[in-house]
DSSP file (Angstrom, degrees, kcal/mol; ACC not computed):
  #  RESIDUE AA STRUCTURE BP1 BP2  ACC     N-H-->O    O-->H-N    N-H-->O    O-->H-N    TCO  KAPPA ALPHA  PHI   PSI    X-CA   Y-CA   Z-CA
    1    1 A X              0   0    0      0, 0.0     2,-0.1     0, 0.0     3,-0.0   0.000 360.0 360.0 360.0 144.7  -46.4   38.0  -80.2
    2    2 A X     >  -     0   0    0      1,-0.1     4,-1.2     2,-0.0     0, 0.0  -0.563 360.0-110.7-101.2-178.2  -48.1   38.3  -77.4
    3    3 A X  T  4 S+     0   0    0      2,-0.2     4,-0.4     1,-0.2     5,-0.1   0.845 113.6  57.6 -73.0 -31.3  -46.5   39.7  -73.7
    4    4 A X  T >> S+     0   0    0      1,-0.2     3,-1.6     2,-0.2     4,-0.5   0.967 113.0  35.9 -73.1 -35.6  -46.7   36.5  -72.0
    5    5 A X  H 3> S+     0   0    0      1,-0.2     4,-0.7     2,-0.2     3,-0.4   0.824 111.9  61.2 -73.9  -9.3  -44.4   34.6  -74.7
    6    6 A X  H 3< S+     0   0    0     -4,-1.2    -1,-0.2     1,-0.2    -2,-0.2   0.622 111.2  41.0 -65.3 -23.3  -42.5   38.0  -74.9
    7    7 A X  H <> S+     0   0    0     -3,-1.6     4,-0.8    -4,-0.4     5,-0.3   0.367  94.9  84.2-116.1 -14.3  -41.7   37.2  -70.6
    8    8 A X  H >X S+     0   0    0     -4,-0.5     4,-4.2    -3,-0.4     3,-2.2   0.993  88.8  47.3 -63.9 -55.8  -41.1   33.4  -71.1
    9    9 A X  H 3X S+     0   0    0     -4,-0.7     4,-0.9     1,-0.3    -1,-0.3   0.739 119.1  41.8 -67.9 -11.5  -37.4   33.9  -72.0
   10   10 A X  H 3> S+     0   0    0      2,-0.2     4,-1.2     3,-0.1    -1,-0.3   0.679 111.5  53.6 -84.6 -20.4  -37.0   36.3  -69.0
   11   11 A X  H XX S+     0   0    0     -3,-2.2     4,-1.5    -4,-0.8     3,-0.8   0.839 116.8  40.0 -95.0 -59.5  -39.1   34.1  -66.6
   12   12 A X  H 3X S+     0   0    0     -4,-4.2     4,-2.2    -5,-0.3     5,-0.2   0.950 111.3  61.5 -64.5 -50.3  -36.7   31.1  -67.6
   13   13 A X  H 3X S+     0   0    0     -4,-0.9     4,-0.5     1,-0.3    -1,-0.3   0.757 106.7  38.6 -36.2 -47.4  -34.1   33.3  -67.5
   14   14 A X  H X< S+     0   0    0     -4,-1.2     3,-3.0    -3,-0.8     4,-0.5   0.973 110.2  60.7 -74.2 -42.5  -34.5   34.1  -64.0
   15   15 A X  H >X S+     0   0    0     -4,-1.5     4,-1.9     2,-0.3     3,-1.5   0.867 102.9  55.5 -29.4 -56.5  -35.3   30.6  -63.1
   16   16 A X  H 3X S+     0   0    0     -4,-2.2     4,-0.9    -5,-0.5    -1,-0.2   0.740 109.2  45.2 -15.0 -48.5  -32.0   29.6  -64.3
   17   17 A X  H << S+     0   0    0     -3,-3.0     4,-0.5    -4,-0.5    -1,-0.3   0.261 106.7  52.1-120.5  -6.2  -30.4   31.8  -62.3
   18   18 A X  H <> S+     0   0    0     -3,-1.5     4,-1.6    -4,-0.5     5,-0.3   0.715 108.7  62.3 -98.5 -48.0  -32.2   31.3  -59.1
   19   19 A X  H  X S+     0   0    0     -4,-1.9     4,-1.9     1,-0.2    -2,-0.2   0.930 108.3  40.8   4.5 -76.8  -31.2   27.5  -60.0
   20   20 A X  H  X S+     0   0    0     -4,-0.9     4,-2.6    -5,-0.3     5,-0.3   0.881 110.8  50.3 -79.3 -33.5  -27.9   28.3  -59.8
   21   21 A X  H >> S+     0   0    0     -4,-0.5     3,-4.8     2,-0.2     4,-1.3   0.907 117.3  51.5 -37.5 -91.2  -27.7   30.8  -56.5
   22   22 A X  H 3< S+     0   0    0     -4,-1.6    -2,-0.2     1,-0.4    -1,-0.1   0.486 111.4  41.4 -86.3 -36.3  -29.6   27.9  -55.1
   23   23 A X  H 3X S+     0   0    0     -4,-1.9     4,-1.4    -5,-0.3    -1,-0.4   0.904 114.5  52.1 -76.9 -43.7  -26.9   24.9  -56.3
   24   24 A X  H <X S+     0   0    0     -3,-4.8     4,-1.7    -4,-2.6    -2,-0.3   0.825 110.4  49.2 -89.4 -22.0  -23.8   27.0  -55.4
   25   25 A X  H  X S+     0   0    0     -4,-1.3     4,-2.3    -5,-0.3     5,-0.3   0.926 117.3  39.0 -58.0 -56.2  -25.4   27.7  -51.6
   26   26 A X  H  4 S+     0   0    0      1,-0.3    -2,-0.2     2,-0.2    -1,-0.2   0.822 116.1  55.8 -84.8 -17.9  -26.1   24.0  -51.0
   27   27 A X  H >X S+     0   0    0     -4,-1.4     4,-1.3     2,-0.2     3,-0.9   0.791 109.9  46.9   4.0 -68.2  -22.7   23.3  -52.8
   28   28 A X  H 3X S+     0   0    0     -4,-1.7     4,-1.7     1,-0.2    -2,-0.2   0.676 108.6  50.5 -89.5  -1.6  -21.2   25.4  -50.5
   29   29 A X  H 3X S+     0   0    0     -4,-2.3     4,-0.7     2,-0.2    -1,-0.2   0.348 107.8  57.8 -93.7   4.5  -23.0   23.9  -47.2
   30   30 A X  H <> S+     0   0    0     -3,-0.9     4,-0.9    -5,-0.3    -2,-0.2   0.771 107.3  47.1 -87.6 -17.9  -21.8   20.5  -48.4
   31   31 A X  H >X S+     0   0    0     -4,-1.3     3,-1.4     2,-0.2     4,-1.1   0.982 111.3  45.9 -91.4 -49.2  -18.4   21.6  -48.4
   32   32 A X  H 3X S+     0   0    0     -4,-1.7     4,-1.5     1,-0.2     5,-0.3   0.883 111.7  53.2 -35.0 -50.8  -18.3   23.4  -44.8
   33   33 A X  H 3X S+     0   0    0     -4,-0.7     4,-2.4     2,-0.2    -1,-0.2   0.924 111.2  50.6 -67.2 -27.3  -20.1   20.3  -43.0
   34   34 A X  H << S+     0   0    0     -3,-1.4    -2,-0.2    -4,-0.9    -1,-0.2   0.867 112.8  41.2 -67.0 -25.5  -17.3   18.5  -44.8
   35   35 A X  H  < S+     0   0    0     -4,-1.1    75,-0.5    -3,-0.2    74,-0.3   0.356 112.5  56.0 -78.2  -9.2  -14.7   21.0  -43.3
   36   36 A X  H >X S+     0   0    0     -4,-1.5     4,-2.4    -5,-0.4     3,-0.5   0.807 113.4  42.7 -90.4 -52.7  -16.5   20.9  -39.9
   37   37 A X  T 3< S+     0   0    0     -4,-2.4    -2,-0.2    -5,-0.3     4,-0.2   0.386 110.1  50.1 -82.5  13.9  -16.1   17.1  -39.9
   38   38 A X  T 3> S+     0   0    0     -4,-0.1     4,-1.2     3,-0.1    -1,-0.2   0.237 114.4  51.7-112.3  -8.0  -12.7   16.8  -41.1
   39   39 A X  H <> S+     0   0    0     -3,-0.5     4,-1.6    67,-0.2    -2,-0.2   0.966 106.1  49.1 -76.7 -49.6  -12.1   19.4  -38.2
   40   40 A X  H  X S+     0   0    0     -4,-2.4     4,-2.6     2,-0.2     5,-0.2   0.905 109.6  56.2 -69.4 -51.8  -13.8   17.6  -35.2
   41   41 A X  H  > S+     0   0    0     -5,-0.3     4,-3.2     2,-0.2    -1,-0.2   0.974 110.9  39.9 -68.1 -49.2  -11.8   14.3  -36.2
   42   42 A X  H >X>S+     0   0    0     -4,-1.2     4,-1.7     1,-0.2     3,-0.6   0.939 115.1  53.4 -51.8 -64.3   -8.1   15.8  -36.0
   43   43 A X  H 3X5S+     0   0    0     -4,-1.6     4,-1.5     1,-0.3     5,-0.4   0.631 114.8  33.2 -73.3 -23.9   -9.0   17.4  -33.5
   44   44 A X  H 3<5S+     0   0    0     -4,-2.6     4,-0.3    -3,-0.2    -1,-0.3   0.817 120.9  56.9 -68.6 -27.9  -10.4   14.1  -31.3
   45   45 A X  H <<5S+     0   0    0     -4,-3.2    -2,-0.2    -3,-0.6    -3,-0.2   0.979 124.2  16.1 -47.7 -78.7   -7.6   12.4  -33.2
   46   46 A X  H  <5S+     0   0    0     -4,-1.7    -3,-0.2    -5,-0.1    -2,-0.1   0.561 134.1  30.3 -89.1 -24.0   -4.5   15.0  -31.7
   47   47 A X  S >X<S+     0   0    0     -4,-1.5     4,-1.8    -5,-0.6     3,-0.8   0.658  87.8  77.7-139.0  17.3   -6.3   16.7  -28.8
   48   48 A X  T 34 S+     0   0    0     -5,-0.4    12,-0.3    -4,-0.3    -1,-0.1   0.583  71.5  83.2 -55.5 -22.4   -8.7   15.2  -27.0
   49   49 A X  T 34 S+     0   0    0     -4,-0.1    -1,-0.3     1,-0.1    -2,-0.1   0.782 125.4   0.3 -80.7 -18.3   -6.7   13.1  -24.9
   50   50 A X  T <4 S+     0   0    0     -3,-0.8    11,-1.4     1,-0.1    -2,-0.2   0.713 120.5  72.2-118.6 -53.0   -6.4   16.5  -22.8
   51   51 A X  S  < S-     0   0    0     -4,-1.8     2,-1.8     8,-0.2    15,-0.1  -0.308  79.2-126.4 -66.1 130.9   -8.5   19.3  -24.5
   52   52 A X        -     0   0    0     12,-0.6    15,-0.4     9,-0.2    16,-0.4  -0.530  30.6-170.7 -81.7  86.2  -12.5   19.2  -24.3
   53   53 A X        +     0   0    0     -2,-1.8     2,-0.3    13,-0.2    -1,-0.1   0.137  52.4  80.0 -84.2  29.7  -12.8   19.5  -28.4
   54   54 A X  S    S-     0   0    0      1,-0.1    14,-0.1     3,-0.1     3,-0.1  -0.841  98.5-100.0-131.2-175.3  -16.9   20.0  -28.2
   55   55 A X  S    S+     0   0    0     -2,-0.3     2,-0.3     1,-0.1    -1,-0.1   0.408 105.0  30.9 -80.0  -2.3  -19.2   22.3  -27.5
   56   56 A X  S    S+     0   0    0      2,-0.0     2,-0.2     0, 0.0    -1,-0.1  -0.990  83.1  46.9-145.2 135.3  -19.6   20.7  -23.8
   57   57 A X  S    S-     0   0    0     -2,-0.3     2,-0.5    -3,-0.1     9,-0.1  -0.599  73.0 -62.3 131.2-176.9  -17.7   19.1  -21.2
   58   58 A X        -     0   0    0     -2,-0.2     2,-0.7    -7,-0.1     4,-0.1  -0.856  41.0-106.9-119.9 178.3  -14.6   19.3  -19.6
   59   59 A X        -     0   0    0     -2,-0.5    -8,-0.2     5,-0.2     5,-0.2  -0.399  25.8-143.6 -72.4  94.1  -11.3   19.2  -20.5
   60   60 A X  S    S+     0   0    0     -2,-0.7     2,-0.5   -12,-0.3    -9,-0.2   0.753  95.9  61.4 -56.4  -7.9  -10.0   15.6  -19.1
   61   61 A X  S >  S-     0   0    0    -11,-1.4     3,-1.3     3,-0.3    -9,-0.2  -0.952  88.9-142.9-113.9 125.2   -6.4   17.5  -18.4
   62   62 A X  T 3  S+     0   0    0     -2,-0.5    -1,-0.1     1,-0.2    -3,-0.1   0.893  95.2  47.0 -66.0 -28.3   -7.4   20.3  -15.8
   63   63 A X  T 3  S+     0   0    0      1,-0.1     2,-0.6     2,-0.1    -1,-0.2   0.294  90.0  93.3 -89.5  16.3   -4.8   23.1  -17.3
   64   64 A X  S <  S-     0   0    0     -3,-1.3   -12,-0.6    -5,-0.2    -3,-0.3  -0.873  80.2-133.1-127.3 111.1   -5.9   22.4  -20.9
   65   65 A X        -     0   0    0     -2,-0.6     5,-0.1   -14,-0.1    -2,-0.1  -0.321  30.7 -92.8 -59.6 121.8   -8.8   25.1  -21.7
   66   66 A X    >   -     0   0    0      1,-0.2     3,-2.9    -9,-0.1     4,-0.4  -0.159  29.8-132.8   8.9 105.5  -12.1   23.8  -23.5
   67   67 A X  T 3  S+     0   0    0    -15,-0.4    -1,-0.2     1,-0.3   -14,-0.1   0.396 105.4  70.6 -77.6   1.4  -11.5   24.3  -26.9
   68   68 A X  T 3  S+     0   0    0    -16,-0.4    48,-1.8     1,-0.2    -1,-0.3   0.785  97.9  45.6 -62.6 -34.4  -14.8   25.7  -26.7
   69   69 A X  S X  S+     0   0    0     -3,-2.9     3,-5.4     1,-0.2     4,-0.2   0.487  74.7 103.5 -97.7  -6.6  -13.6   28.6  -24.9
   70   70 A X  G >> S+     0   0    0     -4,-0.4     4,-2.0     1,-0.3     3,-1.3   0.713  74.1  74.3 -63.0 -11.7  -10.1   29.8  -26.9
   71   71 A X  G 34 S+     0   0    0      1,-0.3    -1,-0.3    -3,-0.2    -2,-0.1   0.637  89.1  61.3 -68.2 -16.0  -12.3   32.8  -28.5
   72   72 A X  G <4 S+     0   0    0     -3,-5.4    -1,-0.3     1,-0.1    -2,-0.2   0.533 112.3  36.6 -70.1 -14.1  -11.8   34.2  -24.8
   73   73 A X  T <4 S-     0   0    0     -3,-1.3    -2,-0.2     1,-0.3     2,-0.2   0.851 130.5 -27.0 -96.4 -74.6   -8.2   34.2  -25.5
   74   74 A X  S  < S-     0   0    0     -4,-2.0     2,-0.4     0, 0.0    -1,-0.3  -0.703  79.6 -61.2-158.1 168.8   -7.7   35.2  -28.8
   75   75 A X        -     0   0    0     -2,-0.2    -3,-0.0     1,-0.2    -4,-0.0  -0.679  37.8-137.5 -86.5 163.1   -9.4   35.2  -32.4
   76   76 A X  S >  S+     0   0    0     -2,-0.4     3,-1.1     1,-0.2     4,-0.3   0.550  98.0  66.5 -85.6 -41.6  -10.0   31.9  -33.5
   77   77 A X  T 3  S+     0   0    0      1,-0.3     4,-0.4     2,-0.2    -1,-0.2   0.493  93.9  59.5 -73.0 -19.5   -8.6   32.9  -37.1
   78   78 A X  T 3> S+     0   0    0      1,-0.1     4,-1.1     2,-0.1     3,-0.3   0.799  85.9  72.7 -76.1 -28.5   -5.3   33.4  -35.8
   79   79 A X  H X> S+     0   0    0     -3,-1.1     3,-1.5     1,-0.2     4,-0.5   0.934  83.3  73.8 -54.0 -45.6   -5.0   29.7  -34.6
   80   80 A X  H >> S+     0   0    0      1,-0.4     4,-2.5    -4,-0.3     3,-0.9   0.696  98.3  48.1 -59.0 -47.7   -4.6   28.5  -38.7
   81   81 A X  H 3> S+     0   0    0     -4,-0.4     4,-1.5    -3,-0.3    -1,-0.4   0.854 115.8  39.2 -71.1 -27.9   -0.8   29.9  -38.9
   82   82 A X  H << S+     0   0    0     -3,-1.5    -1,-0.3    -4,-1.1    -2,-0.2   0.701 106.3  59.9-104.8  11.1    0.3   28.6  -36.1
   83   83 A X  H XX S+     0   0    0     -3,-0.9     3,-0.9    -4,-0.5    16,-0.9   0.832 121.2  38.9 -69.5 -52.7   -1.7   25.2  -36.8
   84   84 A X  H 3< S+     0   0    0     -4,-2.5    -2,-0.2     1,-0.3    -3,-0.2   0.833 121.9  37.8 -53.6 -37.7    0.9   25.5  -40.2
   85   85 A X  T 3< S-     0   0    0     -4,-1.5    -1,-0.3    -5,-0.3    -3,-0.1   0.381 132.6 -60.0-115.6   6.8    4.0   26.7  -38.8
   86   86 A X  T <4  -     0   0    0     -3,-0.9     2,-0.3    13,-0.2    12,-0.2   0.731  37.8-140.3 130.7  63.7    4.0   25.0  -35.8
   87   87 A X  B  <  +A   97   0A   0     10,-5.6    10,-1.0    -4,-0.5     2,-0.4  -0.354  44.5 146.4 -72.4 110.1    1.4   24.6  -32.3
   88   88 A X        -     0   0    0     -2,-0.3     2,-0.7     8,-0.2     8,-0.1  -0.881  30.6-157.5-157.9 146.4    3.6   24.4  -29.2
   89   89 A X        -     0   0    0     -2,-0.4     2,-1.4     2,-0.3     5,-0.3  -0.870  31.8-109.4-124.4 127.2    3.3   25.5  -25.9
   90   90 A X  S    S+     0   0    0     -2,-0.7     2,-0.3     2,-0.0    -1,-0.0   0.309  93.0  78.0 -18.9 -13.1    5.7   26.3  -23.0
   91   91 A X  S >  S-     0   0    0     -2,-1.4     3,-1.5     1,-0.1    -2,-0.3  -0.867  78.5-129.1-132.5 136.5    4.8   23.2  -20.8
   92   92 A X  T 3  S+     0   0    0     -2,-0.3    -3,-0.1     1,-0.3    -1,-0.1   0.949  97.1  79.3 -51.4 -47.7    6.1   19.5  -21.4
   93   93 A X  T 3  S+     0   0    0      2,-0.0    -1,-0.3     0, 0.0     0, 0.0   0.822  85.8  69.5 -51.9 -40.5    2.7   18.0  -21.3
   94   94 A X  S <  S-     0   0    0     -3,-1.5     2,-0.3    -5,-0.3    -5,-0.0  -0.206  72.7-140.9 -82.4 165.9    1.8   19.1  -25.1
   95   95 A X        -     0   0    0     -7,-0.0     2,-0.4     1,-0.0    -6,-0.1  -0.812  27.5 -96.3-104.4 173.8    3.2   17.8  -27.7
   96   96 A X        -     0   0    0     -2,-0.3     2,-0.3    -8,-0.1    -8,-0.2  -0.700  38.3-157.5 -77.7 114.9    4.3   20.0  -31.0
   97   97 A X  B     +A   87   0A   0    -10,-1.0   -10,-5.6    -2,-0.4     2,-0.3  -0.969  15.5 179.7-110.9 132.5    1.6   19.9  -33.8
   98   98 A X        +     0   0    0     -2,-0.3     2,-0.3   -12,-0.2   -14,-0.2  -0.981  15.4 178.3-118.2 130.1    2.4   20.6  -37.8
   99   99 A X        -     0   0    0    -16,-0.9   -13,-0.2    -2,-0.3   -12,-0.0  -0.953  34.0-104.4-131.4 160.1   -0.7   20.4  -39.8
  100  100 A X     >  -     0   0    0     -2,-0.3     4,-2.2     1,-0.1     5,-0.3  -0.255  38.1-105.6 -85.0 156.0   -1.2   20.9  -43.5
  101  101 A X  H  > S+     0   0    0      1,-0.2     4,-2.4     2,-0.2     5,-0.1   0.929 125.4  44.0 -44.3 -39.6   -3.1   24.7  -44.9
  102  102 A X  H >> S+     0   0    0      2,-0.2     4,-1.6     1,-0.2     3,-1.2   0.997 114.3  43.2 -82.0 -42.7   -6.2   22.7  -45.7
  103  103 A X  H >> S+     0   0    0      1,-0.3     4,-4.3     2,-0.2     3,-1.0   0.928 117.4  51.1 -61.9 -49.8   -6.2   20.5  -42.4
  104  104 A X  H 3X S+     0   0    0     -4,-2.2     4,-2.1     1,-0.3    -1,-0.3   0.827 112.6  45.8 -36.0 -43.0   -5.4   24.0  -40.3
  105  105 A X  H <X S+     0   0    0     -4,-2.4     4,-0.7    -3,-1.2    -1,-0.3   0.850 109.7  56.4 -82.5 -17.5   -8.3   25.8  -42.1
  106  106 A X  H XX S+     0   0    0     -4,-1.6     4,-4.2    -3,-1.0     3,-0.9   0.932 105.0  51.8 -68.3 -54.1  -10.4   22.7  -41.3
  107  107 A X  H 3X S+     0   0    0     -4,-4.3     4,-3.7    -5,-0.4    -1,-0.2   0.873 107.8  49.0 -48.8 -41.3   -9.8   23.0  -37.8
  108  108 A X  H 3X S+     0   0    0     -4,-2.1     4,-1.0     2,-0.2    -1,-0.2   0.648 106.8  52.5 -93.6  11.5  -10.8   26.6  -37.4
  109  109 A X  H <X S+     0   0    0     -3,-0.9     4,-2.8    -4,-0.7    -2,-0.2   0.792 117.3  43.2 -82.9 -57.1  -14.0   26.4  -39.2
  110  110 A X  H  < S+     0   0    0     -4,-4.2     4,-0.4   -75,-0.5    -2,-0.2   0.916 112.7  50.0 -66.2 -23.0  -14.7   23.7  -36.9
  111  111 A X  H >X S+     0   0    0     -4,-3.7     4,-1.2     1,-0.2     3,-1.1   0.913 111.4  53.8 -55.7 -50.4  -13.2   25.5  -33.9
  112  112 A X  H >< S+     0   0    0     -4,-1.0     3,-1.5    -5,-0.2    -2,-0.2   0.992  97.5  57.2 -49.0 -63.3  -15.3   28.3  -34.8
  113  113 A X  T 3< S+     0   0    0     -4,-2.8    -1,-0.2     1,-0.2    -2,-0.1   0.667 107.0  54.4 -45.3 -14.1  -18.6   26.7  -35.0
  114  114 A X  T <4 S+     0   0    0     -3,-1.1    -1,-0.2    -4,-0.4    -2,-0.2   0.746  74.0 131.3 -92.2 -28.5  -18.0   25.5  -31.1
  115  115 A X    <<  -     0   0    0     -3,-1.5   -46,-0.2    -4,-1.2   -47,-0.1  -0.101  66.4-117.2 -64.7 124.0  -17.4   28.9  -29.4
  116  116 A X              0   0    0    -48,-1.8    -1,-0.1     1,-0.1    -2,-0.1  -0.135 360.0 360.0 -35.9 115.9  -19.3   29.6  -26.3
  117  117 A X              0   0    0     -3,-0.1    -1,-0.1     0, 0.0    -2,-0.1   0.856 360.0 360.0-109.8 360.0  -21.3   32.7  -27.5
């Protein structure tokens, strides 16, 4: 046998396996842009009508912060439990939001991806 068919099964092998890295990446960037866009819509859906829920503008209610900006506050990973257990704030204007684990993690991937850096 000679060394190059002695390499084939190693060569495909790694091809194989570079394959598959290469499927479970782009797999896993189909699922984030879907969790970024199922974030952006609740969140024009439930808070836009006061909060500025992009990466520009301002906020059409003057006491309700860019959602751009809430990494100045606080981590951003802290929002998901209290997307789940309950959002409410000290002042009439907001209303109380309950959102389900996956719609809460949806939100802070997309919240993440906005933050002023």
């Amino acid at each position: 046998m000679t060394a190059r068919r002695m390499n084939l099964p190693r060569t495909s092998g790694l091809l194989a396996g570079c394959f598959l890295l290469l499927a479970g990446a782009l797999t896993a960037t189909a699922e984030e842009r879907s969790q970024l866009a199922v974030g952006q819509q609740l969140l024009e859906e439930n808070c836009s009508r006061c909060h500025a829920v992009t990466g520009s503008g301002d906020s059409p209610h003057p006491a309700a912060p860019p959602f751009r900006t809430l990494s100045e506050r606080y981590p951003v990973e802290q929002i998901e439990e209290a997307l789940v257990e309950g959002l409410s704030t000290g002042h009439p204007d907001m209303p109380q939001f309950v959102f389900t684990p996956a719609k809460a993690a949806a939100i802070v991937t997309y919240l993440k991806s906005i933050q002023a850096k």
